[in-house]
N, C-alpha and C positions, 0 to 999 in steps of 0.2 A: 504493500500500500504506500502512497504516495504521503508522503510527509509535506505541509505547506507550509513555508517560512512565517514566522507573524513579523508584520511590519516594523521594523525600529522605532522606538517612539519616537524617538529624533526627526527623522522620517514625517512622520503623521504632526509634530508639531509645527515641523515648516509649512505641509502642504494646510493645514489648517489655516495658521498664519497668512498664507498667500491668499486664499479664501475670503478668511475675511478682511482683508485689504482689498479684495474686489470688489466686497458686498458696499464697503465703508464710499469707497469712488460712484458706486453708482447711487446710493443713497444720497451721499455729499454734506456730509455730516455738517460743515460749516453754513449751508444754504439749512439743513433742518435747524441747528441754534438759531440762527436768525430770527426762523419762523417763530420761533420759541418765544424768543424775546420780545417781537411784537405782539404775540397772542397775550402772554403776559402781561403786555401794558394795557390789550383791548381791554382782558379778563379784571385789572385792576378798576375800568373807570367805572364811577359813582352810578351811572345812568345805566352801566349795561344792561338789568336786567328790566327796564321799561320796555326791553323786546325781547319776552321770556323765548321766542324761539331763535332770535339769531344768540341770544346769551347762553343758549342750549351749545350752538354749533359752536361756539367759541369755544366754550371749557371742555367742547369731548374733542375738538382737533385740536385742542390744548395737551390734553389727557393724555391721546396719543401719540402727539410727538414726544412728549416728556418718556414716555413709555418706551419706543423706540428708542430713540437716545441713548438711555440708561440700560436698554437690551443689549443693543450694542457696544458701547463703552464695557460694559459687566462681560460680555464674553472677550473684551481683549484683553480687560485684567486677566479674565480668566486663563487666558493661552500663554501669557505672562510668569504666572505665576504657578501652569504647570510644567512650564518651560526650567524654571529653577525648582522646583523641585524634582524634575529630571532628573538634572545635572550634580544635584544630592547626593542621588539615590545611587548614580554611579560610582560617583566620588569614594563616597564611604559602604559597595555595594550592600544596599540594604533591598533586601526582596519586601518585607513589609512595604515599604515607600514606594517600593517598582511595583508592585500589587496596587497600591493607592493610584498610582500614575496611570497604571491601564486604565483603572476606574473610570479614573476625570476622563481621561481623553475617548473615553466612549460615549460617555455624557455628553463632552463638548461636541465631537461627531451630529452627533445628534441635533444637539441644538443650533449650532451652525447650520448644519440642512436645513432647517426650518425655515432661520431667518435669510437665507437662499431664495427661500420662496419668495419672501415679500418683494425680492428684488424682480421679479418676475413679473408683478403686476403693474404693468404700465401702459396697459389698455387705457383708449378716449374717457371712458365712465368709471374702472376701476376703482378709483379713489372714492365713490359715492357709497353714501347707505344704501340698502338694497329692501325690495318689497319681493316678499315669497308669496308664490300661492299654491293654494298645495288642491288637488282636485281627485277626487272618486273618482275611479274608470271601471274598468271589468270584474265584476266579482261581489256583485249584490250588498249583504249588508256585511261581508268581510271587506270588502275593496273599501266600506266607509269608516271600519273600524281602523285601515292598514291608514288612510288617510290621517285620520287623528292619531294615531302612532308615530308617523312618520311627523305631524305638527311637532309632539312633544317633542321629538325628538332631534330640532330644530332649534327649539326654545330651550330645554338644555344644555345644550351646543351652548348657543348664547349665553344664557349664564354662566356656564364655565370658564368662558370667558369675559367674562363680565359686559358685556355689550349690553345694551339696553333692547327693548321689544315692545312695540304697541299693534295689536292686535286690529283690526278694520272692522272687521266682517270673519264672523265663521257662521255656516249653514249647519245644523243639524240634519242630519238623518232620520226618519221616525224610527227603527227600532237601535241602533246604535251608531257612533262615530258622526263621521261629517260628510257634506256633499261635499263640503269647501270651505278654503279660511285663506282668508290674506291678512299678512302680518311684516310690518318693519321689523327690520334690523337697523338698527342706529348706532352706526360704531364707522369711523372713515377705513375702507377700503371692504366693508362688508360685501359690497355689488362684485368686485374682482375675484372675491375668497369664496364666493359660493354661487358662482355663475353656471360653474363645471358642473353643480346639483340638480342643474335644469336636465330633464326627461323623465321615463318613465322607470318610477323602480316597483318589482317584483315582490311578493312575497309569498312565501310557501311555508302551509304549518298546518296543524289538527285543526281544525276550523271549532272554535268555540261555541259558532251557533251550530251546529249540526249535531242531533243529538243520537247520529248515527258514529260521531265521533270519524270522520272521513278528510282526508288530505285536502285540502283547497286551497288553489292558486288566484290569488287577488291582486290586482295594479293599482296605481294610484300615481297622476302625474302633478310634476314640481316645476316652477314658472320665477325664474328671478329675474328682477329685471333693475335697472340704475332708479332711484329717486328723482325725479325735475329740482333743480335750481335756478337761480333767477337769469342764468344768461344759456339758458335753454329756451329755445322758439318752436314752441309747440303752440301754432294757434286753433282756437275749438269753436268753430260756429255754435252758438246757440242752437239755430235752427237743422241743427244734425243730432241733439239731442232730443230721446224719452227717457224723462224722470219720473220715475215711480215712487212714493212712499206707501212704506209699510209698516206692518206692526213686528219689532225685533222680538225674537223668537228662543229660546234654548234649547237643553236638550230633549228628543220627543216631543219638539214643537209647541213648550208649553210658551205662553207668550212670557216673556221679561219687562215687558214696557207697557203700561197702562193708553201710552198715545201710540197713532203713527208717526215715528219718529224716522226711523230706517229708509236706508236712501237708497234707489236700485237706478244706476246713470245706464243707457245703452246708445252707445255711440254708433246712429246707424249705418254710415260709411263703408264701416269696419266690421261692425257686427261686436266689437266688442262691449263687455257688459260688466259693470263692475257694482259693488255693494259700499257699503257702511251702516254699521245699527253698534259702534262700539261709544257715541255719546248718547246723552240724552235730548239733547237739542237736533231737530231737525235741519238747521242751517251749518252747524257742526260739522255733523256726518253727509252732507252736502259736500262743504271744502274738503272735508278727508276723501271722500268717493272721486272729487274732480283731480285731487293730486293721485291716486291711484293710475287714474284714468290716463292724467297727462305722461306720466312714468310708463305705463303699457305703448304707448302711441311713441314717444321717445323714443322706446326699444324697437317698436316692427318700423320704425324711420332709419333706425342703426342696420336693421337685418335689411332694409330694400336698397340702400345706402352699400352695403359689403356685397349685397348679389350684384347690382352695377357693377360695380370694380371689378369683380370674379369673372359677369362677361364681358367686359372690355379690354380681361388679361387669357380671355379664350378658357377660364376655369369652368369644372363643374363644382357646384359645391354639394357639400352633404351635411344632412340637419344634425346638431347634438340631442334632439329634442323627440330622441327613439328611447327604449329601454336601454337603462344605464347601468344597472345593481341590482343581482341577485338578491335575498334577502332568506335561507332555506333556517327554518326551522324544527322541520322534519323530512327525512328520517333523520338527518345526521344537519350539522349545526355550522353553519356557515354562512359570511356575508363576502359577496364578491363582484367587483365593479370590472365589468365586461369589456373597459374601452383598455385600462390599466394594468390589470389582473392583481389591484392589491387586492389583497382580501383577510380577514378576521374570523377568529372561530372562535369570537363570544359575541354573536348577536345582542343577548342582553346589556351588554356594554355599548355598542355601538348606536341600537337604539336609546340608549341610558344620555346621548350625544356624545359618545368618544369618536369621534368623525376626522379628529386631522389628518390620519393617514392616506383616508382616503379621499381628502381636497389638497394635501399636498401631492397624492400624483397624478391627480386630476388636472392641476394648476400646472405642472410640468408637461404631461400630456398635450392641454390645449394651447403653451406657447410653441412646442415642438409645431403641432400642426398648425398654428397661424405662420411660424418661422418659415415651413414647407411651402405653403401657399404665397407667400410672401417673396419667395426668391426665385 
């Protein structure tokens, strides 16, 4: 049997090293202080919060350059200071210390990669919040359970990273889960880190409604798209809308709301159709329903926008917006993304939102094939 060298630390410290001195140039650490420093002076004045929503975007693209920063700055000490402890280790060979040193520089491995990724997303809208929508497809009242699974499992994602979440509109099902839910993610670069989530994912397991206890394959498809901002030109005829108000509803359709409050926009152009029933005020969930609305119409202007390009470079293109992720439950226990082939054998975790693995090779995936397309 073939015996394989392990790497010299020495080795893996430099290549490390080199790494992140790439990652640090393309970030430009000196252009992120900057920004730093002016958000800081916005986030100091007296007035900011008389515009409680641009006082929002200040302090979370506040939040996260300081975050960034200090990630990075923290893994150069860190390659720093596994670098002399090395040099220690050899000095006065101690294997305790050479055992400690593999350690770190597995850990640093790792985390390096990650912050790799960030350097990836430098798509048009990347940088934006992002609006999920997550929808029922095949598979009765399991495809509406797999659907609300699949929310959670979105929403703890988010929290675990601490990002924030405001919810729009979710549809109940009459006997469980959901037809549908659109929900923000509010965190800067959220649209670039889970754009790859967009299609359809699978799910296979003992179906809990069947009281024959029988295998059932259920879908359920995922929709992200960038947030509007103010130097976005999305204009919306009135006269292309029907607005409906309704009564907002929970789960099994009992109603939540004593008024018609609930807002249903159909933008008939397009056919698209979006909701809001998460204020109490009807004029509320009006504005939330029309920024939905302008963010949808945003994206299929970016998707008719990139087909142009594709035929005028003689491309064909092909949709992300097919089955994406296996999700097997039974017989044997496995999640697996079809485009990448990471894949996990603890569903329960994955659905629990342990997700990065498979949007960091997702995000990898879709630069390769924009990269491909592009040259």
């Amino acid at each position: 049997m073939a015996v394989v060298a392990a790497i010299d630390p020495a080795e893996q410290i430099s290549e490390l090293t080199g790494t992140l001195r790439s990652i640090q140039d393309v970030l430009d650490l000196d252009v992120m202080r900057k920004q730093v420093a002016e958000l800081e002076e916005q986030a100091a004045a007296p007035d900011l919060w008389n515009d409680p929503e641009q006082a929002q975007k200040v302090t979370s693209r506040l939040s996260h350059l300081q975050g960034e920063l200090n990630r990075v700055e923290g893994l150069a000490r860190r390659v720093e200071d596994v670098a002399v402890l090395h040099e220690l280790a050899e000095a006065e060979e101690d294997a305790d210390t050479r055992e400690e040193v593999e350690r770190e520089l597995a850990t640093l491995r790792s985390d390096v990669n990650a912050l790799e990724v960030r350097t990836l997303l430098a798509g048009p809208y990347d940088a934006r919040e992002a609006l999920v929508t997550i929808n029922s497809q095949a598979g009765g009242v399991d495809a509406a359970d797999w659907a609300q699974m699949l929310m959670r499992m979105y929403l703890r994602w988010a929290e675990r990273k601490g990002y924030g979440t405001e919810v729009f509109e979710t549809s109940y099902a009459e006997e469980a889960g959901i037809k549908s839910a659109t929900f923000a993610v509010k965190a800067p670069y959220a649209y670039g880190t889970l754009r790859g989530e967009h299609g359809t994912h699978r799910l296979v397991r003992i179906s809990p409604f069947d009281n024959q206890g029988r295998r059932q394959t259920s879908f359920a498809g995922v929709d992200v798209v960038p947030v509007v901002e103010q130097t976005d030109h999305i204009d919306i005829n009135e006269d292309d809308l029907r607005i409906d108000v309704y009564r907002s509803s929970g789960p099994g359709g009992q109603g939540v709301n004593t008024t018609d409050s609930a807002v249903r926009i159909t933008h008939l152009p397009t056919g698209i159709v979006v909701s809001c029933q998460n204020e109490r005020s009807q004029l509320q969930n009006r504005a939330s329903a029309m920024t939905v609305l302008q963010a949808k119409l945003l994206e299929r202007k970016r998707q008719e926008e990139a087909e142009k390009m594709s035929e005028l470079r003689g491309e064909t293109t092909t949709s992300w917006g097919t089955q994406i992720r296996n999700y097997v439950l039974h017989p044997y226990q496995i999640v697996k993304d079809l485009r990448t082939a990471v894949e996990a054998g603890n569903p329960a975790a994955v659905l629990d939102g342990d997700l990065d693995a498979f949007i960091e090779g997702e995000i990898r995936w879709m630069r390769r094939q924009e990269s491909g397309a592009a040259s």
